[in-house]
LOLOLUM-446948 format. One line per 5 residues: number of its first residue (from 1); their letters; for each residue x negated, y, z of N, C-alpha, C, O. Coordinates in nm, 2 decimals, decimal comma. Layout:
N
NUM> A> X/Y/Z/X/Y/Z/X/Y/Z/X/Y/Z; ...;
% end
This chain:
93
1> XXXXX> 4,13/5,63/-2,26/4,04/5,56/-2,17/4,10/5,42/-2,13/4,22/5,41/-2,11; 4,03/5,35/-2,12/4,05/5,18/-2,10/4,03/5,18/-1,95/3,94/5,22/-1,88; 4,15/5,12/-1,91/4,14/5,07/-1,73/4,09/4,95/-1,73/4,15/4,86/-1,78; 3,93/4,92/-1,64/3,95/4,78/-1,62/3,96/4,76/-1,48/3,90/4,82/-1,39; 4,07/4,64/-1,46/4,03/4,58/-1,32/3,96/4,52/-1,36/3,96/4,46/-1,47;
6> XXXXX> 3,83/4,53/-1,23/3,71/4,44/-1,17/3,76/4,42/-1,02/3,82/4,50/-0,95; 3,72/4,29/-0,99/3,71/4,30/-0,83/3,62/4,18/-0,80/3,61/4,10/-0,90; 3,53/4,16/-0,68/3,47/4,11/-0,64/3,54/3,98/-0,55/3,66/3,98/-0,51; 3,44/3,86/-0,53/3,52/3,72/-0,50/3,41/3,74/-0,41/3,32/3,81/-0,47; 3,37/3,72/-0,28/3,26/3,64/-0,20/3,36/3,50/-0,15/3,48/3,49/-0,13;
11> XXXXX> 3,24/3,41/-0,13/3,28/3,23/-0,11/3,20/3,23/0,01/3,13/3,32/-0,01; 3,19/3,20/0,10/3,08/3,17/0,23/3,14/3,01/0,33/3,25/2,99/0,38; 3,04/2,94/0,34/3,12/2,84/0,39/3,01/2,72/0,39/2,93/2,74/0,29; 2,99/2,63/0,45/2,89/2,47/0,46/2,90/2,45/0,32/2,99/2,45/0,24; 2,77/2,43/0,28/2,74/2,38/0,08/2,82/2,23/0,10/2,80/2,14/0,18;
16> XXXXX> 2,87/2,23/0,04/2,94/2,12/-0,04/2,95/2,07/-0,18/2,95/2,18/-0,23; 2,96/1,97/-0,31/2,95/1,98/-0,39/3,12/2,00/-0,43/3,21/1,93/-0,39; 3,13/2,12/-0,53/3,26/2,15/-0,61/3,30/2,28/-0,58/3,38/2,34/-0,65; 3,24/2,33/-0,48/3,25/2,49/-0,46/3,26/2,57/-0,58/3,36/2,64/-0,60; 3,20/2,56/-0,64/3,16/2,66/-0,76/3,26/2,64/-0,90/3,29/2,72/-0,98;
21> XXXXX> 3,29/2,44/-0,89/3,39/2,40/-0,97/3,54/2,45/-0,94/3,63/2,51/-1,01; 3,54/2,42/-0,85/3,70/2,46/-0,79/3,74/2,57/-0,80/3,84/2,60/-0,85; 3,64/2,68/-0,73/3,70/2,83/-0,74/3,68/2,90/-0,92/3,78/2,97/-0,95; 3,59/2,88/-1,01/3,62/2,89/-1,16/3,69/2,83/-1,23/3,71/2,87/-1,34; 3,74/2,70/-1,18/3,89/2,67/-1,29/3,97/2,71/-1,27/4,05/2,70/-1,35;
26> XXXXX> 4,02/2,78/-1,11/4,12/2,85/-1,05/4,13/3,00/-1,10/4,24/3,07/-1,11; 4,00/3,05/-1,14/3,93/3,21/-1,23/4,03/3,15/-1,38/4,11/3,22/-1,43; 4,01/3,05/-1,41/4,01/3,03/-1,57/4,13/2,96/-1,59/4,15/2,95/-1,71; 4,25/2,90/-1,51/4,37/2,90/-1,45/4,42/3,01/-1,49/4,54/3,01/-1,52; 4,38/3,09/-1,49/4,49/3,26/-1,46/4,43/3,35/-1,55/4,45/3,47/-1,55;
31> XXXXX> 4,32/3,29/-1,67/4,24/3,37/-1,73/4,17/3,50/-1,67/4,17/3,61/-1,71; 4,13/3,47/-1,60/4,04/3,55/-1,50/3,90/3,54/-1,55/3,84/3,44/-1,51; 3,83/3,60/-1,61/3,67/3,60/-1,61/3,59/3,64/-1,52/3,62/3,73/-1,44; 3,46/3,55/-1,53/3,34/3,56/-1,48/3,27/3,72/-1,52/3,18/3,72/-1,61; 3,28/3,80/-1,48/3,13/3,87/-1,58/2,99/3,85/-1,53/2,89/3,85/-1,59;
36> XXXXX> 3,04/3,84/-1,35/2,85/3,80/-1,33/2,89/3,70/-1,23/3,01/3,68/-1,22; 2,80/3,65/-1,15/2,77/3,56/-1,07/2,65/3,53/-1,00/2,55/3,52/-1,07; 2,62/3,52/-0,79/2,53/3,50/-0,81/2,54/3,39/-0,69/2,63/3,41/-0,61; 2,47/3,29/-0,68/2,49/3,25/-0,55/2,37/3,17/-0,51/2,29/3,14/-0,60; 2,35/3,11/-0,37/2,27/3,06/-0,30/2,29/3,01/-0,17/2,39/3,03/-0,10;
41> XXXXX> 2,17/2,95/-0,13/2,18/2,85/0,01/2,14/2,94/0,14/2,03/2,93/0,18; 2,20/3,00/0,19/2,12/3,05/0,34/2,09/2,94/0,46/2,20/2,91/0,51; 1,98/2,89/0,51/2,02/2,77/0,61/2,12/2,69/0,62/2,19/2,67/0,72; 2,15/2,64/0,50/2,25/2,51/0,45/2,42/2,60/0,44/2,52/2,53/0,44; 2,43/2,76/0,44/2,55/2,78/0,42/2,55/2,87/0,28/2,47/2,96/0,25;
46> XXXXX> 2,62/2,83/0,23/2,68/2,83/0,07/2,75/2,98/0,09/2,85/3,00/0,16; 2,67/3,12/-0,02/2,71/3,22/-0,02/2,72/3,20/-0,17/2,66/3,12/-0,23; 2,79/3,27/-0,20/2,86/3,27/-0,37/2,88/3,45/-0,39/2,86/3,50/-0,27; 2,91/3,52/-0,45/2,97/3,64/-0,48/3,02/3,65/-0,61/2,91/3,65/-0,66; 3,10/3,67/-0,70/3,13/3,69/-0,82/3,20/3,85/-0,81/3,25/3,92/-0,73;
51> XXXXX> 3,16/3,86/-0,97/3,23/4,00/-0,99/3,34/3,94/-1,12/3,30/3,87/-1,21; 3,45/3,99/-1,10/3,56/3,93/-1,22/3,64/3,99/-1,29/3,71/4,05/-1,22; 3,67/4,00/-1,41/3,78/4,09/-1,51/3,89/4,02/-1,46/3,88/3,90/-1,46; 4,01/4,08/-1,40/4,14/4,06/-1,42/4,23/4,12/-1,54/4,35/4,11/-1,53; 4,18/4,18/-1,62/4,27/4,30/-1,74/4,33/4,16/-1,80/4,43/4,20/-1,86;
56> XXXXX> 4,32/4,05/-1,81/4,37/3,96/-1,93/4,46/3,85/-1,80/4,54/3,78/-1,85; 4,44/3,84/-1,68/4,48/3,79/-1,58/4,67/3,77/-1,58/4,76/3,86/-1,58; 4,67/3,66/-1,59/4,86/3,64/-1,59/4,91/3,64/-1,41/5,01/3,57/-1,38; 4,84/3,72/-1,31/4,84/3,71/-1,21/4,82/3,84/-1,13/4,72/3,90/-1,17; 4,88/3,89/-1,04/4,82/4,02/-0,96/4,71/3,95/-0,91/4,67/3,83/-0,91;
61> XXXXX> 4,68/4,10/-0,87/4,54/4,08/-0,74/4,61/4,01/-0,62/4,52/3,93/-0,60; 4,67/4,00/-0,57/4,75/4,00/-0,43/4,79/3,82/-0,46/4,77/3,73/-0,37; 4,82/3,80/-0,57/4,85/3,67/-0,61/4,77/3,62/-0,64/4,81/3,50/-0,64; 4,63/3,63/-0,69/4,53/3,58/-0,65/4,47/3,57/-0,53/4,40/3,47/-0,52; 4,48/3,65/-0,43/4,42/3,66/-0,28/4,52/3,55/-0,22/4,47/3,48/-0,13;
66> XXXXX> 4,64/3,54/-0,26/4,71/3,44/-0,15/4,69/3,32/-0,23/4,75/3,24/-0,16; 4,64/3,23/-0,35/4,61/3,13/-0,41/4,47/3,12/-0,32/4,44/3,03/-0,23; 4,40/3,23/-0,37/4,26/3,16/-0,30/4,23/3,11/-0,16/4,12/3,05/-0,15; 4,31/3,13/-0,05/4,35/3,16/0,10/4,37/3,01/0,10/4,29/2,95/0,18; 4,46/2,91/0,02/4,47/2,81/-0,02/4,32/2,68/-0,05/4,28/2,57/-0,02;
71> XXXXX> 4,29/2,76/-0,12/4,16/2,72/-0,19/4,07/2,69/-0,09/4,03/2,58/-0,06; 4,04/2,83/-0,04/3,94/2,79/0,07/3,93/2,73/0,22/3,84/2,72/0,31; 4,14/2,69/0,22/4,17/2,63/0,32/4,15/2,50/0,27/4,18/2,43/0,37; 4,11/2,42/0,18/4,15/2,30/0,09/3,98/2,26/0,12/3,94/2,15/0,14; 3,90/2,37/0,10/3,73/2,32/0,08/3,67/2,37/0,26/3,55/2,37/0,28;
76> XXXXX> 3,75/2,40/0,35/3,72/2,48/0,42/3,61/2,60/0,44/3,55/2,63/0,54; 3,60/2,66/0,30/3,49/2,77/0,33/3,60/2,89/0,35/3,72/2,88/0,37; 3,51/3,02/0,32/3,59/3,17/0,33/3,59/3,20/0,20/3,48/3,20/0,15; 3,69/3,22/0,12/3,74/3,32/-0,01/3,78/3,48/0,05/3,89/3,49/0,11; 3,71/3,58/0,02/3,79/3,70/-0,01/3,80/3,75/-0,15/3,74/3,70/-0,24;
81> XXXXX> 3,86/3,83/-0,16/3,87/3,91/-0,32/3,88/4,09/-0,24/3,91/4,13/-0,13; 3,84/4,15/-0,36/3,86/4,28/-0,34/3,84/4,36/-0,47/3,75/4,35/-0,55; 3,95/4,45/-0,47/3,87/4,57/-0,63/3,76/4,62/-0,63/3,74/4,69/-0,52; 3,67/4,62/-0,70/3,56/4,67/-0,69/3,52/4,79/-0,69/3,40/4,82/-0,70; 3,63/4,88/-0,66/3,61/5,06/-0,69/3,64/5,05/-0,50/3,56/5,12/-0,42;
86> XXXXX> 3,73/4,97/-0,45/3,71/4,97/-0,27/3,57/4,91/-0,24/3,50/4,97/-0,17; 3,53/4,77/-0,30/3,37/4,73/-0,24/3,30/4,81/-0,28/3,20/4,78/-0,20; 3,25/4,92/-0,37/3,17/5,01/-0,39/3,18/5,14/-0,33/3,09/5,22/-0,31; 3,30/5,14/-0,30/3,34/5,26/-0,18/3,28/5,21/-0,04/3,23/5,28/0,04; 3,29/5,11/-0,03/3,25/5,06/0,16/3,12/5,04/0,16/3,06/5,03/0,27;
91> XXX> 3,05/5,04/0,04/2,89/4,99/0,05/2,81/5,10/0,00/2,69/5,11/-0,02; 2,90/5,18/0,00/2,83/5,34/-0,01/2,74/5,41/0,08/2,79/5,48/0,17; 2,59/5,41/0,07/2,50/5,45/0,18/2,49/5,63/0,17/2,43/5,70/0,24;
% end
């Protein structure tokens, strides 16, 4: 059986242009894939969510979480990350 890490990215923060630029060359920086993506405008604030392969990733999870902390200190929005077997555990009705 093949382990994949997946973990989820949400972005939240004032729309600005390069949001979307900046946080996927930082994904593709570390060979980090996309698999899905969705995002949009809520009353002018910029929600993003991605779901992401890290199996090919030259980076932990944890070393991704403190790059991104950076990131979204630099654009001032919110970056979190999380594995996706805990966001599917918390969103469990």
């Amino acid at each position: 059986m093949i382990f994949k890490m997946n973990a989820i990215i949400t972005v939240v923060g004032s729309d600005k242009t390069g949001i979307i630029a900046r946080v996927s060359s930082f994904l593709a920086e570390h060979r980090i894939n996309i698999a899905d993506i969705s995002q949009t405008i809520l009353s002018g604030t910029f929600v993003m969510m991605m779901m992401v392969n890290l199996d090919d990733a030259d980076i932990t999870i944890e070393a991704v979480r403190t790059s991104l902390r950076d990131v979204a200190s630099a654009m001032d929005v919110e970056i979190h990350i999380m594995n996706e077997r805990v966001f599917s555990a918390m969103h469990r009705v």
